[in-house]
C-alpha atoms as one frame of an Amber mdcrd trajectory, in Angstrom:
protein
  11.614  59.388 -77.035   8.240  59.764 -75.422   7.807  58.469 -71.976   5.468
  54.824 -72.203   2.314  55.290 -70.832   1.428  54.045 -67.645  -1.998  51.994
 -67.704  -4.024  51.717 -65.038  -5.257  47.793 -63.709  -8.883  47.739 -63.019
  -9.489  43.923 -61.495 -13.051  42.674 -62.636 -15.148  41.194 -59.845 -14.484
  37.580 -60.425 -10.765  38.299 -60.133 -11.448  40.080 -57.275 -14.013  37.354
 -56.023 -10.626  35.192 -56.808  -8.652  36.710 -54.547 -10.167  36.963 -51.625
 -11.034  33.284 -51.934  -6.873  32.851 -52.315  -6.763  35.270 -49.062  -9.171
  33.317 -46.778  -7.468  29.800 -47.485  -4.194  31.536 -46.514  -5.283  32.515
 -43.547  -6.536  29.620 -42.871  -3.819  28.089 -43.660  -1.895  29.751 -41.393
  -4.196  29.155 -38.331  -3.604  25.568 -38.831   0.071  25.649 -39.350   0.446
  27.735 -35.906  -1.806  25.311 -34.050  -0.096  21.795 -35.174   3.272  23.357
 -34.068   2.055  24.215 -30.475   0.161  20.930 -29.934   1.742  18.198 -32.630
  -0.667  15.683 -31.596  -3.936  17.962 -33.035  -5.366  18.171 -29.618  -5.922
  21.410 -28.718  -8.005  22.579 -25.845 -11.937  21.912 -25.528 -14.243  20.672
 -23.459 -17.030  19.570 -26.311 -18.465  15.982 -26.180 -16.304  14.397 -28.893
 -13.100  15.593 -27.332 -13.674  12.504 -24.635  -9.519  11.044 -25.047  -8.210
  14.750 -24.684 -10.900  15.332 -21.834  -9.935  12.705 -19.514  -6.447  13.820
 -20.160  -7.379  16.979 -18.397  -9.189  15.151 -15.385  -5.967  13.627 -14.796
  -3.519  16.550 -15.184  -6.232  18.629 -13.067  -5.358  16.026 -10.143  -2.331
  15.797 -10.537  -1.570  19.658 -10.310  -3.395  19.014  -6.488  -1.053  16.317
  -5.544   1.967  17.103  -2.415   4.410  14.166  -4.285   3.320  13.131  -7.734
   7.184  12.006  -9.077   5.982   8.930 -10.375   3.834  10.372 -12.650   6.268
  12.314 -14.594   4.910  10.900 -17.494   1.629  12.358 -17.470   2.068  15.126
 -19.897   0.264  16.504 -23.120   3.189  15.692 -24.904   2.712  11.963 -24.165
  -0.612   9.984 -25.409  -2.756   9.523 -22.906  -2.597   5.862 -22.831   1.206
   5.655 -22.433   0.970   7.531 -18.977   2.259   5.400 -16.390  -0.707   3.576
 -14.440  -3.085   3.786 -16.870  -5.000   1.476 -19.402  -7.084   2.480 -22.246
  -9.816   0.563 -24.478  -9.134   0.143 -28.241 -11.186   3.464 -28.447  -8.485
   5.670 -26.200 -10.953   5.937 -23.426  -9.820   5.573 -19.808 -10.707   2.165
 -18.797  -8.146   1.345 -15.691  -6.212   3.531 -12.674  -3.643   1.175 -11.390
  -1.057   3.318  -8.862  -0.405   0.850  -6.243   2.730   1.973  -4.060   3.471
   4.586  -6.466   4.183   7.319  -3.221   1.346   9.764  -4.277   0.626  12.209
  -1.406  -2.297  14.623  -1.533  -6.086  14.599  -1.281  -8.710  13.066  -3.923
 -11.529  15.980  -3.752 -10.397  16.941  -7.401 -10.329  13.451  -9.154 -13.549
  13.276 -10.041 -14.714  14.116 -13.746 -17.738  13.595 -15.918 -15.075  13.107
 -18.446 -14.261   9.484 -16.851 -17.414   7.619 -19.021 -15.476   4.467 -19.421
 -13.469   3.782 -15.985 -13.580   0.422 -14.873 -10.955   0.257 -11.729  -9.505
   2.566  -9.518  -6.058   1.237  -7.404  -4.710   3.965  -5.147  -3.858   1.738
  -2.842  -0.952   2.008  -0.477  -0.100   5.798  -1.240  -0.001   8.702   1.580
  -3.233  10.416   0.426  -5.361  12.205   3.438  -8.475  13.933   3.626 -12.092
  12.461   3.594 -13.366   9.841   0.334 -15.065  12.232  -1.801 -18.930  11.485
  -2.010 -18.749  11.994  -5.602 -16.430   8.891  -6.104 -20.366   7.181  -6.251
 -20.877   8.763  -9.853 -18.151   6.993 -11.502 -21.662   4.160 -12.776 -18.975
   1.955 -14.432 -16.758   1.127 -11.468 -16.234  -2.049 -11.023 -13.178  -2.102
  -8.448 -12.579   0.369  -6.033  -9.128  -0.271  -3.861  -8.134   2.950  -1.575
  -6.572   0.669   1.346  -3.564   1.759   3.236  -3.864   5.217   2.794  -4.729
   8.147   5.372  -8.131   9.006   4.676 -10.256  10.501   7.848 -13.786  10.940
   8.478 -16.809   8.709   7.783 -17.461   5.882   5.110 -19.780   7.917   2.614
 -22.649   5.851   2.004 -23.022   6.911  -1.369 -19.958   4.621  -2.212 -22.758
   2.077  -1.652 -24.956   3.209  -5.025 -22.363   2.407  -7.549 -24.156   0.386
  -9.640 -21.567  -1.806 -10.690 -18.879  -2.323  -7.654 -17.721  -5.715  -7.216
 -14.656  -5.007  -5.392 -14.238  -2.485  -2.611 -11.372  -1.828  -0.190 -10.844
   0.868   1.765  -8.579  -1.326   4.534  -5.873   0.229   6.384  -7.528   3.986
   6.943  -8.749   5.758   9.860 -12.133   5.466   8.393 -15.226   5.583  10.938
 -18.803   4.296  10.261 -21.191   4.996   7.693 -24.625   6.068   7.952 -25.776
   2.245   7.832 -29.604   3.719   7.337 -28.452   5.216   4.023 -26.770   2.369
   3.102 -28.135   0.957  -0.610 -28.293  -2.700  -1.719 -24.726  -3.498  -3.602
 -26.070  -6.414  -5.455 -22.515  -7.058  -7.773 -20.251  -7.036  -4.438 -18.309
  -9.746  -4.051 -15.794  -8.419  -1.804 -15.512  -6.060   0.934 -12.529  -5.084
   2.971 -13.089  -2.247   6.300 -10.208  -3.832   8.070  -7.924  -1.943  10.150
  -9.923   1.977  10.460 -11.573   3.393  13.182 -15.153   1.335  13.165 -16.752
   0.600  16.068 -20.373  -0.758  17.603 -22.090  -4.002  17.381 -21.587  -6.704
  14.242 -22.494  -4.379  11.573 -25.450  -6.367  10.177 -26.704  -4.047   8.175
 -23.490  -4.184   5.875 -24.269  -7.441   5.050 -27.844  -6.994   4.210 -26.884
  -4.734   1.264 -24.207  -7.285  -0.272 -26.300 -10.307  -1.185 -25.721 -13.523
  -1.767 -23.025 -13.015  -4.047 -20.346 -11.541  -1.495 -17.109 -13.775  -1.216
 -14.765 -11.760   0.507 -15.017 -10.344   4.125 -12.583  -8.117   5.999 -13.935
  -5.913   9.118 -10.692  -7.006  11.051  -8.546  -4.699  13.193 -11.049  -2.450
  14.169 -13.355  -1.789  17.761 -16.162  -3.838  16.938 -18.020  -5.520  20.124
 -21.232  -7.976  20.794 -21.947 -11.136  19.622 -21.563 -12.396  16.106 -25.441
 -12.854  14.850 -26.172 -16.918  13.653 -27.869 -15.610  10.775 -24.618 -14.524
   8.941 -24.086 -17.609   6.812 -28.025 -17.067   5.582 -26.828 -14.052   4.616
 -23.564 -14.589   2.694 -24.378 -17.750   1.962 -21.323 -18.165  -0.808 -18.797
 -16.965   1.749 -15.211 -17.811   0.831 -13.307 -15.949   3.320 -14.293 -14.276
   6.479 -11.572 -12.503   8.686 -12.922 -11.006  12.039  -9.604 -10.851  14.068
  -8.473  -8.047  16.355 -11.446  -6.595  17.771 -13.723  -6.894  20.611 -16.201
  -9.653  19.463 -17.297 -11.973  22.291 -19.792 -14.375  22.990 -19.523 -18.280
  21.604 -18.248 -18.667  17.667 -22.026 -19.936  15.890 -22.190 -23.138  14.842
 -24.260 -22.094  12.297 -20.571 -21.449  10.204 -21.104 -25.309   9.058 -23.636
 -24.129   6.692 -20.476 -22.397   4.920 -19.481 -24.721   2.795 -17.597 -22.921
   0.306 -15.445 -21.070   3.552 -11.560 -21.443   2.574 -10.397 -18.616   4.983
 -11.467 -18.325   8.468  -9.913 -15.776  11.009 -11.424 -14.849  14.492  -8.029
 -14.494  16.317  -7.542 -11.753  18.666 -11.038 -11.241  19.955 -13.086 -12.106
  23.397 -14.929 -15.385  22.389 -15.927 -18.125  25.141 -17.067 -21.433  24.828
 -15.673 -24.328  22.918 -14.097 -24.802  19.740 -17.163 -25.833  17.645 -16.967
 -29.139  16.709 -19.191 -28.179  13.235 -16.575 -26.474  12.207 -14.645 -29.845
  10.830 -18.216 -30.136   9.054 -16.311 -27.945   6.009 -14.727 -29.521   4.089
 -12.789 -26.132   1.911 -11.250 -25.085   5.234  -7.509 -24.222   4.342  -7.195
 -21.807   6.796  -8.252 -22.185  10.496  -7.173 -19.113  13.448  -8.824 -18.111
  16.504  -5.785 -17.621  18.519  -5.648 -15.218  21.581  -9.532 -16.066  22.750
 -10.579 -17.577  25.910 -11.669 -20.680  24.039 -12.102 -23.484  26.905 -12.219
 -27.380  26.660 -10.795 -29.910  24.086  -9.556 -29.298  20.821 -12.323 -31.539
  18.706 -11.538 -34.369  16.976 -14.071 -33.813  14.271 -10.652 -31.230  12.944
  -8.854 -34.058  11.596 -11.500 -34.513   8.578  -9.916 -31.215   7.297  -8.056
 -32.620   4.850  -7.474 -29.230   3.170  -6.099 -27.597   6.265  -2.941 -25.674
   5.720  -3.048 -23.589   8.804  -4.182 -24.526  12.114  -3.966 -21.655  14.867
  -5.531 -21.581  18.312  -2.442 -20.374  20.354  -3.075 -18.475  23.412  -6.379
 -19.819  24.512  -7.572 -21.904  27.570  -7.958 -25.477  25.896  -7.517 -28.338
  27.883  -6.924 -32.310  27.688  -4.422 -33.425  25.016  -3.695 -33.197  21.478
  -6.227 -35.403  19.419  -4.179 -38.132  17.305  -7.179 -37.334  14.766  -4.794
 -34.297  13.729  -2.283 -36.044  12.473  -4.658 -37.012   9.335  -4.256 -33.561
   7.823  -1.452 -34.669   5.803  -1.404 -30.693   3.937  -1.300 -29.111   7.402
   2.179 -26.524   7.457   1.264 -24.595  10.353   0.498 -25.779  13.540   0.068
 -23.594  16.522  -1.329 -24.801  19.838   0.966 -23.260  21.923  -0.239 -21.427
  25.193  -2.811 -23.468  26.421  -3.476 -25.599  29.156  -2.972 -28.709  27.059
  -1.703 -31.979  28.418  -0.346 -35.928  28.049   2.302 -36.682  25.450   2.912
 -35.599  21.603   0.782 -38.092  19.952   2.937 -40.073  17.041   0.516 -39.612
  14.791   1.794 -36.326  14.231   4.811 -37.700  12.235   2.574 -38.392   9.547
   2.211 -34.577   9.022   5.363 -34.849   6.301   5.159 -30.814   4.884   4.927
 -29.492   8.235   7.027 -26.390   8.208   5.752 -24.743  11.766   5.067 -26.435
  14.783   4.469 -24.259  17.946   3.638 -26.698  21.260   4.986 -24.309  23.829
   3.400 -23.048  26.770   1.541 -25.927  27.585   1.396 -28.996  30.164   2.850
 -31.569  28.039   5.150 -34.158  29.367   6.712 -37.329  28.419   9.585 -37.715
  25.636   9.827 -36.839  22.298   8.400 -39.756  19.665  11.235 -40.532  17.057
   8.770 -40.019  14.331   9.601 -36.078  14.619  11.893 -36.910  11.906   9.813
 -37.608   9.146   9.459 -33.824   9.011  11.912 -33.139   6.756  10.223 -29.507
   5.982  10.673 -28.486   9.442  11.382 -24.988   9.952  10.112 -24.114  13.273
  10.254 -26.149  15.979   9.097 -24.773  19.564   8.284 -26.889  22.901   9.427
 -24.071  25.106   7.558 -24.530  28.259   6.257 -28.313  28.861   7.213 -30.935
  30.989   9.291 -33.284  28.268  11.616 -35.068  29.068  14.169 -37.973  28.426
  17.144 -37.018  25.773  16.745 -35.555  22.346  16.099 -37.956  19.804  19.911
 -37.852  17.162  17.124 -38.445  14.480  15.338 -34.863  14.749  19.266 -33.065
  13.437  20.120 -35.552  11.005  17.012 -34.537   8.831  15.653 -31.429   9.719
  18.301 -29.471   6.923  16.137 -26.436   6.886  15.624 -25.606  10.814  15.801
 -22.119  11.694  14.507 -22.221  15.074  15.073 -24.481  17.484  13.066 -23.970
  21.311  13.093 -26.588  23.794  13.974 -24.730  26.761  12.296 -24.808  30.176
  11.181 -28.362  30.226  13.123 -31.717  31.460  15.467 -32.894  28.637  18.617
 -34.574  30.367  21.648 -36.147  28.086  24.428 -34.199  26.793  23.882 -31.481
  24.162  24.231 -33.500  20.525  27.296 -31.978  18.409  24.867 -33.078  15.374
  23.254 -29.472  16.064  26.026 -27.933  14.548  25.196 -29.504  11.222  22.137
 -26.921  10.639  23.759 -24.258   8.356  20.699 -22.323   8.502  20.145 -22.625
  12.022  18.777 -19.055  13.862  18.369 -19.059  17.030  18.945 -21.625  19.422
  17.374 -22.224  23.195  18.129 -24.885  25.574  18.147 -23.019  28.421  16.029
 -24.354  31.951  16.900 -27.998  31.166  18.797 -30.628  33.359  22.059 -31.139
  29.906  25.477 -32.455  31.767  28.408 -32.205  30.450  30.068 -29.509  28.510
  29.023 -26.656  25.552  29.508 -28.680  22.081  32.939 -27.068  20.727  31.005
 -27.258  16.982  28.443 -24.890  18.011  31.094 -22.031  17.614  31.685 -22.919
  13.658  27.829 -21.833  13.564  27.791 -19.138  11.394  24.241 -18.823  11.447
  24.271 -18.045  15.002  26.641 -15.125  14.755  25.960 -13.582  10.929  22.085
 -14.199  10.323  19.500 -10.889  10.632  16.680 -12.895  12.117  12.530 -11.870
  10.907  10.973 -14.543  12.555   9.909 -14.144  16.144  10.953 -12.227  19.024
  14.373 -13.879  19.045  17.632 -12.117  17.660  20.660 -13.798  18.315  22.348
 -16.795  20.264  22.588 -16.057  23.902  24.374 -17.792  27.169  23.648 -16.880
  30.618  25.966 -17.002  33.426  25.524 -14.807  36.808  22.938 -12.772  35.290
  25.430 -11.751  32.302  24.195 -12.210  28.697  27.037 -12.175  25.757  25.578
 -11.284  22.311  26.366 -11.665  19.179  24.423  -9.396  16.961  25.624  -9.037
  12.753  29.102  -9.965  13.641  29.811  -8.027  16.789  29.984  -8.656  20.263
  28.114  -6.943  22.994  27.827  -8.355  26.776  24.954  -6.976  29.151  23.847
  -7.189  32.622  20.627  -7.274  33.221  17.627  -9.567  31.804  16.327  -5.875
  30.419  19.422  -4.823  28.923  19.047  -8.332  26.606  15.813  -7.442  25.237
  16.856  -7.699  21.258  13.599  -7.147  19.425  10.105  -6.366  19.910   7.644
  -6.628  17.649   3.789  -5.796  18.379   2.985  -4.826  14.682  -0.571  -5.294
  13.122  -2.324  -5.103  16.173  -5.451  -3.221  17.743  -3.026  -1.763  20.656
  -3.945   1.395  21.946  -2.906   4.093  24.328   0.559   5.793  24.287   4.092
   4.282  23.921   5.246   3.251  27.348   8.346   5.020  28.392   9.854   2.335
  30.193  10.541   0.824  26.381  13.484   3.010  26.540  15.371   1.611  29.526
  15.661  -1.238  26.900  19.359  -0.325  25.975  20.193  -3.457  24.159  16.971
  -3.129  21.869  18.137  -3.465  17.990  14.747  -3.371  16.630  11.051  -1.599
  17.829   8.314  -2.545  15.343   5.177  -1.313  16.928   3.467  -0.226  13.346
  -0.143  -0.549  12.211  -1.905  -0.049  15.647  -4.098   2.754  17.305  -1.098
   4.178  19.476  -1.967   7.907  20.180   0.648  10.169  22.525   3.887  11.525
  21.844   6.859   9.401  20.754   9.233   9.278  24.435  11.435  11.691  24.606
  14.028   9.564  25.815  13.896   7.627  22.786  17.623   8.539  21.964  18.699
   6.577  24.888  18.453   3.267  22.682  21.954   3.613  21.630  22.337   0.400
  19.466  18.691   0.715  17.890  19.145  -0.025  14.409  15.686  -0.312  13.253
  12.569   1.844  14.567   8.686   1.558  13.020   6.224   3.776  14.350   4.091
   3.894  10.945   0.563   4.198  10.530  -0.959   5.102  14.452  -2.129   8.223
  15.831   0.922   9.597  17.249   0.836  13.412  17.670   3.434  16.227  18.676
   6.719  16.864  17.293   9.682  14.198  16.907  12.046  14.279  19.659  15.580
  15.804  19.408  16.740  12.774  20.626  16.543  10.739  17.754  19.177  12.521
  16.264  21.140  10.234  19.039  20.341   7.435  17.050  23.476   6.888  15.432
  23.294   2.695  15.089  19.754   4.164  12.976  19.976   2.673   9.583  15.761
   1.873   9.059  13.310   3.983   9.894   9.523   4.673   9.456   7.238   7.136
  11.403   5.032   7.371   8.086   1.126   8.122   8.210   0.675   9.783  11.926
  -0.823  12.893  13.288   3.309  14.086  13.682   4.220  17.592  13.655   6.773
  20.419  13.848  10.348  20.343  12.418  12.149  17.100  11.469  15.482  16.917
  13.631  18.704  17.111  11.320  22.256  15.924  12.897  23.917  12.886  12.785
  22.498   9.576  11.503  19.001  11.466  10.321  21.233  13.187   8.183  21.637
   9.853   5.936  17.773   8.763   6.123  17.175  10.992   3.185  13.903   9.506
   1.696  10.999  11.944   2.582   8.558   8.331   1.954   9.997   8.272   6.063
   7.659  11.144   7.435   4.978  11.262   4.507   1.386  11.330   5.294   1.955
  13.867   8.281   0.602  17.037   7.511   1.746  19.040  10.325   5.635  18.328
   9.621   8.246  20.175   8.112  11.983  20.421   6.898  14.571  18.083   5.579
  13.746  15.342   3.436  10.403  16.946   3.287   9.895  19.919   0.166   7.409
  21.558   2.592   9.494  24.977   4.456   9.200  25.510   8.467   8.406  29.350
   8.144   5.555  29.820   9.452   4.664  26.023   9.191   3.977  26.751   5.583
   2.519  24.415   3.222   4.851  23.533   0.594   4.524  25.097  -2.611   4.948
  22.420  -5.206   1.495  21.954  -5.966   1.567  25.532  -7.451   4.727  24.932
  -9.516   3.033  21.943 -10.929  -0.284  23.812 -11.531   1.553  26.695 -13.093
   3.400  24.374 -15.561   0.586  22.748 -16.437  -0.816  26.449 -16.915   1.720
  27.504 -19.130   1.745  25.449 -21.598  -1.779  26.676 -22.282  -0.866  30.120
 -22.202   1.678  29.229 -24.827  -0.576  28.100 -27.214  -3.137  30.830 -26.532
   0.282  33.765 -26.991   1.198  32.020 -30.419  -2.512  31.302 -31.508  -3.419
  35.495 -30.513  -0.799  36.701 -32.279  -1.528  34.603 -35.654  -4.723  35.472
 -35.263  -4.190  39.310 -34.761  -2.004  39.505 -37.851  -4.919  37.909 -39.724
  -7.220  40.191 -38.199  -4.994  43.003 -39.402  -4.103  41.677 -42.726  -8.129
  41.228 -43.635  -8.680  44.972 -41.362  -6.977  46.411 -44.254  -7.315  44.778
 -47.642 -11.054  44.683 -46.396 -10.632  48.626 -46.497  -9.105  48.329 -49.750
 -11.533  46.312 -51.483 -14.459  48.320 -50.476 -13.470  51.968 -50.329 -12.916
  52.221 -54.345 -10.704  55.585 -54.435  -8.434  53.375 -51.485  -8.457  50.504
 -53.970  -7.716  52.383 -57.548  -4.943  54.522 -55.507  -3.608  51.293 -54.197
  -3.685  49.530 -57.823  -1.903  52.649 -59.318   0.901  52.573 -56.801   0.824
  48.701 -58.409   1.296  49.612 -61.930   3.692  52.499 -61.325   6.219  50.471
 -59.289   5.282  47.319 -62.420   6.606  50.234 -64.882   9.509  51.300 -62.816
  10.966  47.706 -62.665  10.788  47.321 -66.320  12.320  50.208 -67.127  15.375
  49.357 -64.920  15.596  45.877 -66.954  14.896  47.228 -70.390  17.931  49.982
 -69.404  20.034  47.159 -68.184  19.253  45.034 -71.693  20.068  48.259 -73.499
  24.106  48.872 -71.489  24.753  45.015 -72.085  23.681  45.177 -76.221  25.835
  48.621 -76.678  29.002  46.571 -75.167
């Protein structure tokens, strides 16, 4: 039997044109099989103009790799679209439109925020987060900006004035910093702005004019409050924000008379001057606007009457000008703001009786008379207040007994003051009816006869957490003793000191360091002294305040490390030294142990340890930042491992058939070694046909 020939395959060039056409679309092929199982959503890396979705994407993850505490955006992945991240909005197009991250405990810097990626960005909310460092000046190129909110953070240094050449800002905050001022002369003209909040930084120097002669005539909003600002307030500001809505100037160091050029403000709802150094009178133009819903210029050194002309403010909710020098008596023109809820003219030098017309103010819900030179007896017409929920004549002259009317309607008081004047009688049992009642003074009055036996069932008096005030809990004082009852137990104290419940001093412009003489207070419960300019240490002693069950030191200047002291604290069950200058190690023992949430010492650079993830060797920075920029890495370096090695065994497949093809003794070697193993395979089948057929 003679062996079959073996033939020889010789392609012809369209076959082999054929095949390498088959061989390309493989590879290709395979290139896009590898990609689309690294990144499923077919987004992989670039940085070219039509890649705008995945681009901003990047911004954002960039950022975020910078940030100290970014928990809340666990959601911000490449594995999530874009628009389903938490805090952000997108236009129908996928673009970026909104940043909204109010509250959302973010801690870092914004240097690397900025991208030319963000074409479409409309608002930016960081508000109320623990971020630090200076407001980048390249926060100005974001051209489609529209509202800009960066208030109650901890950003340092000055205002950049570029913030002022955003073309389209309407809305800009930066409240609640430790801001200080811009370069006014650089300042640009923000036609759009409509409001403009500085309040509560670091800005100082004479009414800053030149603010205002940038915003134009269509500003509605404006908040320099809480800061060191001096001099007079110039008349030409309502010819300048003419459209005015609200204007809050409180806590700084304007004096001078108020201008009675505000009467040209006619659309003014909101007007706030409190805490400042103004002289003069109360401006009788002011009851020339007609909008006014909200009137305080309390703590001034206002002098003369209160003017009549204040009764045509029939919109008046809130009328405040405690703690001035006024004089004469209450006008009975007042009691024609039948919307007023708030009424405080308390700590004057006000005199003659409580006019009736007051009764006619039916939603009252405040009404603060104390301090003042009132006498005569209370009007019976009290009672038509049915909405009454603070009631204070502390401090007058009254007299005569207290009307049974005032506790058969009041249902909803939960303060009651009318010590230190001349109210005689008996104490009414009817008291006892006020479920809801909080805290109770009669004291420095000429009562006979004996305690009411139904003030006991008060539970009010004995369970209640009071927020209103400086007041905690019921008190009686014989020989100098105090007896307490504070959330259902009993304490009894000696001294006038020792009975000092609860102070409260928050939101202020105080300055200067905490006195030390705070903690001979051993009966204090709660110290709120947050949002000030308090520099210093915290007292070392400040673990002497055995029963304090609330402390707030937040956002002031304190320096230096936290006491060891506090870890004495063991009544501690709220506290807040959050947004300071605080360093060292955080103390661990004892109740400090159970205050767990690092939100407690955040925005404080300089401190270290427990609840904190930042390490005390050294004073080290923590390293979490890094973790999260090295995930954010990897996943990159994932798809570039995979996408290499696809693409080297391409590169080696094509490497040698591309040999093959063009070297032609390679190729007719490689064929033959084809057609011998083709002939060797037959033969094995045609043998195997051949055994089965001879069975």
């Amino acid at each position: 039997m003679q062996p079959t020939a073996i033939t020889t395959f010789h392609p012809r060039p369209s076959e082999l044109a054929m095949a390498l056409q088959q061989l390309l679309h493989i590879s290709f092929f395979m290139l896009t099989c590898t990609t689309m199982a690294i990144n499923p959503h077919g987004n992989p890396p670039c940085s070219t103009p039509p890649c705008h979705g995945h681009a901003e994407a990047e911004a954002l993850l960039r950022w975020k790799s910078t940030l100290l505490d970014s928990t809340s955006l666990s959601s911000w992945s490449l594995a999530n679209s874009t628009c389903s991240w938490f805090g952000v909005t997108c236009d129908g197009a996928g673009h970026v439109t909104a940043l909204r991250l109010p509250g959302a405990g973010i801690n870092g810097k914004l240097d690397a925020f900025y991208s030319t990626a963000f074409q479409n960005l409309t608002r930016l909310d960081l508000s109320d987060n623990s971020l630090v460092g200076t407001i980048p000046e390249n926060i100005s190129m974001f051209l489609t900006l529209t509202f800009l909110d960066l208030s109650s953070n901890s950003f340092t240094g000055v205002i950049p004035y570029q913030l002022s050449q955003l073309p389209r800002i309407a809305s800009l905050n930066l409240g609640y910093n430790h801001l200080t001022n811009p370069e006014y002369g650089k300042l640009s003209p923000m036609s759009n702005l409509k409001s403009l909040s500085l309040a509560n930084n670091d800005l100082n120097g004479t009414f800053p004019w030149l603010i205002l002669n940038c915003t134009g005539h269509r500003m509605r909003w404006l908040d320099l409050s809480a800061n060191a600002f001096s001099g007079h307030i110039p008349g030409s500001l309502p010819d300048m924000v003419p459209s005015l809505k609200s204007l809050n100037l409180s806590s700084n160091g304007f004096s001078g008379t108020i201008p009675i050029s505000f009467s040209r403000l006619q659309k003014l709802h909101v007007l706030y001057l409190d805490n400042n150094h103004f002289t003069g009178r109360v401006p009788e133009e002011l009851g020339m606007i007609p909008g006014l819903g909200y009137l305080s210029l309390r703590n001034n050194f206002l002098s003369g009457s209160i003017p009549t002309s204040l009764g045509n403010l029939t919109n008046l909710m809130l009328m405040d000008l405690l703690s001035n020098n006024l004089t004469r008596g209450i006008p009975e023109e007042l009691g024609m703001i039948s919307g007023l809820k708030c009424l405080f003219l308390g700590n004057n030098l006000l005199g003659g009786s409580i006019p009736a017309s007051l009764g006619n103010l039916t939603n009252l819900l405040l009404m603060d008379l104390s301090r003042n030179q009132l006498h005569g007896s209370l009007p019976p017409c009290f009672a038509n207040m049915q909405s009454m929920h603070v009631f204070d004549l502390g401090g007058n002259n009254l007299n005569g007994a207290i009307p049974p009317e005032l506790f058969t309607n009041w249902t909803d008081l939960l303060l009651l003051d009318l010590s230190n004047n001349s109210f005689g009688g008996s104490i009414l049992a009817q008291i006892a009816s006020h479920n809801y009642l909080e805290f109770l003074s009669l004291f420095g009055n000429t009562f006979v006869g004996s305690i009411p036996a139904e003030l006991g069932n008060m539970s009010s008096l004995e369970e209640r957490n009071i927020d209103i005030g400086f007041y905690s809990e019921i008190s009686y004082s014989f020989d100098g003793e105090v007896d307490i009852v504070w959330k259902g137990r009993y304490y009894n104290f000696q001294s006038e000191a020792d009975f000092m419940i609860a102070i409260d001093v928050s939101s202020n412009s105080l300055s200067g360091e905490i006195p030390s003489e705070v903690t001979n207070l051993r009966g204090l419960r709660s110290l709120n002294m947050s949002r000030n300019n308090l520099s210093g240490e915290i007292p070392g002693d400040i673990g002497s305040l055995q029963f304090l069950e609330s402390l707030d030191l937040s956002r002031n200047k304190l320096a230096g490390p936290i006491p060891l002291s506090m870890s004495n604290l063991l009544s501690l069950d709220s506290l807040n030294l959050s947004n300071n200058n605080l360093s060292g190690q955080i103390p661990i023992g004892y109740q400090l142990r159970t205050l767990d949430d690092a939100s407690i010492y955040s925005g404080n650079p300089g401190l270290c340890g427990f609840p904190l993830n930042t390490t005390c060797n050294n004073h080290s920075i923590s390293t979490s930042p890094l973790v999260n920029l090295n995930t954010h890495h990897q996943e990159y370096e994932t798809f570039w491992l995979y996408y290499s090695l696809n693409a080297g065994g391409v590169f080696g497949f094509w490497l040698w058939f591309g040999v093959l093809f063009l070297c032609k003794s390679w190729r007719l070697a490689f064929f033959n070694g084809i057609d011998v193993t083709q002939y060797e395979i037959i033969k094995k089948i045609k043998k195997r046909e051949d055994d089965s057929s001879s069975i």
